[in-house]
C-alpha positions in Angstrom: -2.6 29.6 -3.7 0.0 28.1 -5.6 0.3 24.0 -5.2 3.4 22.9 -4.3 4.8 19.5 -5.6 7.2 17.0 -4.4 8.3 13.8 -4.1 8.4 11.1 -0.7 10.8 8.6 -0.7 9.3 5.3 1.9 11.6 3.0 3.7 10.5 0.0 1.7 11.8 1.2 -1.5 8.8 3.2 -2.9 8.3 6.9 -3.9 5.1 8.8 -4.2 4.6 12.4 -6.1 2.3 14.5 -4.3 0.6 17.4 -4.4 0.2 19.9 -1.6 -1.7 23.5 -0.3 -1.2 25.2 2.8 2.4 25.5 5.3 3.0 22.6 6.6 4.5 23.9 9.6 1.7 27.1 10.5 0.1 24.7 13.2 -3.4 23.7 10.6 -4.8 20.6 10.4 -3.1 18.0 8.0 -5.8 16.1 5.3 -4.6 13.5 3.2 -6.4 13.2 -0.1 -6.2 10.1 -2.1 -7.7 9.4 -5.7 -8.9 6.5 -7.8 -8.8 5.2 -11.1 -8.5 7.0 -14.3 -7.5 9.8 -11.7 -4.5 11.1 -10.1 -3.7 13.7 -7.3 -4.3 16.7 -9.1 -8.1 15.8 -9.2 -8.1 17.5 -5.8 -6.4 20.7 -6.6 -10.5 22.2 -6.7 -11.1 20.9 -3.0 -7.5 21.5 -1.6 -7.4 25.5 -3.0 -10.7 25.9 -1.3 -9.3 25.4 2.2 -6.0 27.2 1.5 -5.2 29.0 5.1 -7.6 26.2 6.7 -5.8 22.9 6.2 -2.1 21.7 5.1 -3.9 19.5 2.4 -1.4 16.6 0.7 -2.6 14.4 -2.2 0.0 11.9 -2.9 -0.1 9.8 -6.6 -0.8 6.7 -5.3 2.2 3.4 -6.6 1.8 3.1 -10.1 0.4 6.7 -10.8 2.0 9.9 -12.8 5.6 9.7 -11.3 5.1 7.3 -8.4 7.0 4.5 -8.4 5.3 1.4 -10.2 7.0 -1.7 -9.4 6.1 -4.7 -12.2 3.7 -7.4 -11.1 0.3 -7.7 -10.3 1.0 -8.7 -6.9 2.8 -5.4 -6.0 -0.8 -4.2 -6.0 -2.2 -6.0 -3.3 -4.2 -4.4 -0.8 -1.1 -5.0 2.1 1.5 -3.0 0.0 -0.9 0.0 -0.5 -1.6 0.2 3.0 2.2 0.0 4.1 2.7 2.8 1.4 0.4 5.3 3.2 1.6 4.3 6.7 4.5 5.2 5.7 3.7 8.2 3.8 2.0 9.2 6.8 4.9 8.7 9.4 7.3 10.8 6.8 5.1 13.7 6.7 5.2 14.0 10.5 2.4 11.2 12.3 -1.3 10.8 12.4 -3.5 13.0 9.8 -6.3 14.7 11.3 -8.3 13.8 8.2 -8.2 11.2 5.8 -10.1 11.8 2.5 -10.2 9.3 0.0 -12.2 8.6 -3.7 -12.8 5.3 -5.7 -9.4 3.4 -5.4 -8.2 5.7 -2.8 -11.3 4.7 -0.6 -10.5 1.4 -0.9 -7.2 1.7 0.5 -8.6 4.1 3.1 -11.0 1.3 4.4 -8.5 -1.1 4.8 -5.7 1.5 6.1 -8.8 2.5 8.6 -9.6 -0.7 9.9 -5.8 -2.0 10.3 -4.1 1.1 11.8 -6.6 3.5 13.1 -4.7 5.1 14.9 -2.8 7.2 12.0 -5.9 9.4 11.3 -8.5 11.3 13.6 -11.5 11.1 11.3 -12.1 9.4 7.7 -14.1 10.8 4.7 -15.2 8.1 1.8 -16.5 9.4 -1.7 -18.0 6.9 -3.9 -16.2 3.8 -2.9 -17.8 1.2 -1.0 -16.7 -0.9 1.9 -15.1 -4.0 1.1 -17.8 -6.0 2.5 -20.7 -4.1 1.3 -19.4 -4.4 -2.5 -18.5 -8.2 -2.2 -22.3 -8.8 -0.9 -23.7 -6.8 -4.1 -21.1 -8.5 -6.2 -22.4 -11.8 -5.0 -26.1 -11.1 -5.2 -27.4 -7.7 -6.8 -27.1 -8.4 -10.5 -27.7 -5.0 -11.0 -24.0 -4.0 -9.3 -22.5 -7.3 -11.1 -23.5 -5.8 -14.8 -22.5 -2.0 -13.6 -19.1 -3.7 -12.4 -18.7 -5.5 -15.2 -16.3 -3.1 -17.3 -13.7 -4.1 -14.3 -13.3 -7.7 -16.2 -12.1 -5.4 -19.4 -9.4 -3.2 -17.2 -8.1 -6.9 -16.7 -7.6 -7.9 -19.6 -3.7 -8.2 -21.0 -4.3 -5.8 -23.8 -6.8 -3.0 -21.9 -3.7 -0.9 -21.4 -3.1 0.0 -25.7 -6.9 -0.5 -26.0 -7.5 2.2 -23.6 -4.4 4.4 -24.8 -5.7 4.1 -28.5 -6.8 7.2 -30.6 -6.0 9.6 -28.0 -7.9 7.5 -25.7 -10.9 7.8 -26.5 -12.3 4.8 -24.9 -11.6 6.4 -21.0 -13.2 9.4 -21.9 -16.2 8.3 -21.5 -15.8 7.0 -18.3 -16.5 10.7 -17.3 -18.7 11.4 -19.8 -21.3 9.2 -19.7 -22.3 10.5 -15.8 -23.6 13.8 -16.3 -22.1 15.7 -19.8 -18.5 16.2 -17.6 -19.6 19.8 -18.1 -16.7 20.2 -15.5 -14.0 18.4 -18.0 -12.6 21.7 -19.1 -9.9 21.5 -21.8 -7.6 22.4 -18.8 -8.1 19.6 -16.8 -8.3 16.8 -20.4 -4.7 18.5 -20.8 -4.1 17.5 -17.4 -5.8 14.2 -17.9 -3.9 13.1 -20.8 -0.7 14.3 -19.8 -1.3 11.8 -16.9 -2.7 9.0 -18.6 0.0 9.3 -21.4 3.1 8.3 -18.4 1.5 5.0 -18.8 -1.9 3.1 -17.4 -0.7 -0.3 -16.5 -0.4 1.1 -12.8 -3.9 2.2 -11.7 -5.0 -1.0 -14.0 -3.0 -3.2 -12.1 -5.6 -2.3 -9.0 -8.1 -4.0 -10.7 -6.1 -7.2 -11.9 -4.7 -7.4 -8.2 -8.1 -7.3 -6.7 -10.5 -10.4 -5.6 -13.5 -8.0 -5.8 -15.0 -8.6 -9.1 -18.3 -9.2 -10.7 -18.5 -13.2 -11.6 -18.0 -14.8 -14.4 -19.0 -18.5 -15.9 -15.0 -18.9 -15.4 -15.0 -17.8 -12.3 -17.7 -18.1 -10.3 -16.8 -19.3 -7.5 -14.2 -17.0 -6.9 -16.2 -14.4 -4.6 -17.7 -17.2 -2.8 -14.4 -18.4 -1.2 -13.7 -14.9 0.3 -14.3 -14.5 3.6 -14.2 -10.9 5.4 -14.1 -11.2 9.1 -16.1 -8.6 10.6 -13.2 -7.6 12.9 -10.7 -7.6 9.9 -13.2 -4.9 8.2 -14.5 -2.8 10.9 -14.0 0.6 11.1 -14.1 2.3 14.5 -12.7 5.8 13.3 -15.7 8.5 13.3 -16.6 8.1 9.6 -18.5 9.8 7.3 -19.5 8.7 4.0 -20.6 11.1 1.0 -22.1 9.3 -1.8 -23.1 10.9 -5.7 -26.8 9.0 -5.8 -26.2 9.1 -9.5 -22.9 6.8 -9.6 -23.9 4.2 -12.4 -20.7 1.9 -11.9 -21.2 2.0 -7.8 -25.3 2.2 -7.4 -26.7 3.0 -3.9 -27.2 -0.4 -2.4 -23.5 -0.4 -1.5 -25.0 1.7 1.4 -26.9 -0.4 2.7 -26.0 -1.8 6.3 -22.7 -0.4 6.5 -23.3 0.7 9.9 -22.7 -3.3 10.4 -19.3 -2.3 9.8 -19.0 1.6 10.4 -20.6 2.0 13.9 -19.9 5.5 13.9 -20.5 6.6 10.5 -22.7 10.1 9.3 -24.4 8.8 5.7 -24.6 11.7 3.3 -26.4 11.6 0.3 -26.1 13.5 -2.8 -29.1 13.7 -5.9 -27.7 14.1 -8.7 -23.8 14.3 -8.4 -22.2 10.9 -10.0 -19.1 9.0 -9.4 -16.9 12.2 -10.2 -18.7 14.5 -6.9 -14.8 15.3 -6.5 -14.8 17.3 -9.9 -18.6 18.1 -9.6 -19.0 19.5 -6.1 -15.6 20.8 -4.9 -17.2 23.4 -2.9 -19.8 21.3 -0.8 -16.5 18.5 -0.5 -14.5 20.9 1.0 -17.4 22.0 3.2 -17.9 18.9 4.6 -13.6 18.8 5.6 -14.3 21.8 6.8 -16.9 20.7 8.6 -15.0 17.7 10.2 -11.8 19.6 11.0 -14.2 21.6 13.5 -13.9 25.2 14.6 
């Protein structure tokens, strides 16, 4: 099935590109897909084809992505304006989704999005990206997350953008590569990828340099330490479920541990030996599992 393409112009000023499978209008259950960082929405094109004729699947670029808008600033990054971006991209493509699916960056939009207006979605789906709470607690005690976090202090720096971009950019690369060979990372999809990455990268870095969540640093150490999460302002009452590559080495399994605390009706799965990128990996058992959660 052929995936259709177009843009969504929000109220507040922003535009998103997306990508979408299945008629919008044949009565199917709608499933908003959202990616993460060195991503973009066509990383879901292997899930979405899977349920062609079972879902109306749309994965939007998120702000500062392919051809999405991306306003200047750090601050335009800022967890409240990538909420208000997907409540509104929700409301323009007719109301509440039925699921929302979400990876990396996209999760952590999700999980806010989830626990501020849970009303726009019937179920939620995480993949590889942990709770807010769950990560700050590693970040502030697990040295072992703090050193696999630690390339997010290099995303932030002024010059990561041309560092990353140089010599065909061959320092993202192996981001994927290091977690398994990438023996998915066709020449296809690194046409795909660098096609993307070559509309620019100061966007999805922007997430990072907009974002408290870091590991410490002799500069800042006390940063993490003056957050405060209230549980209310983090919990997620939406059924939940959480699918999670055991052999992520920047997000290592701890993150999983006690997010019930904050998830009271969450289903755990785990996954031996899929990584960070399950998306790309294990298309088949991730659409499964929506399946699985859209019911009969």
């Amino acid at each position: 099935m052929t995936v259709e393409t177009f843009d969504v112009a929000l109220p507040h000023g922003i535009t998103l590109s997306c990508r979408a499978v299945g008629a919008p209008d044949a009565g199917l259950p709608r499933v908003l897909l959202l990616h993460g960082f060195p991503e973009a929405a066509f990383a879901w094109d292997g899930v979405m084809h899977r349920l062609a004729g079972r879902a109306h699947c749309v994965a939007p670029n998120l702000r500062g992505f392919e051809r999405s808008s991306a306003p200047p600033g750090v601050e335009a990054y800022r967890a409240r304006h990538l909420v208000a971006d997907l409540e509104a991209l929700i409301g323009a493509l007719g109301g509440p989704v039925d699921l929302l699916v979400a990876h990396d960056w996209g999760g952590a939009v999700a999980w806010n999005l989830a626990a501020q207006k849970p009303a726009l979605m019937r179920r939620l789906l995480i993949l590889n990206s942990p709770h807010p709470a769950c990560f700050l607690r590693e970040l502030r005690a697990n040295a072992a997350q703090q050193q696999a976090s630690a390339y997010m202090h290099f995303f932030c720096r002024p010059d990561a953008e041309a560092l990353l971009a140089a010599q065909g950019h061959a320092r993202l690369w192996p981001f994927f590569e290091r977690m398994g060979g990438a023996a998915w990372l066709t020449p296809a999809l690194r046409a795909q990828y660098e096609a993307v990455w070559s509309m620019g990268l100061t966007g999805g870095l922007n997430y990072y340099r907009a974002s408290p969540l870091r590991p410490p640093t002799r500069e800042c150490g006390d940063t993490l330490r003056s957050i405060e999460l209230p549980d209310e302002s983090v919990t997620v009452r939406v059924p939940t479920t959480v699918m999670w590559g055991l052999e992520d080495h920047a997000l290592l399994p701890a993150l999983l541990d006690g997010l019930e605390r904050w998830v009271p009706e969450l289903d755990l799965i785990r996954v031996p030996g899929a990584s960070h990128w399950i998306v790309h990996e294990r298309p088949e058992l991730v659409a499964q599992q929506v399946a699985r959660l859209l019911g009969p």
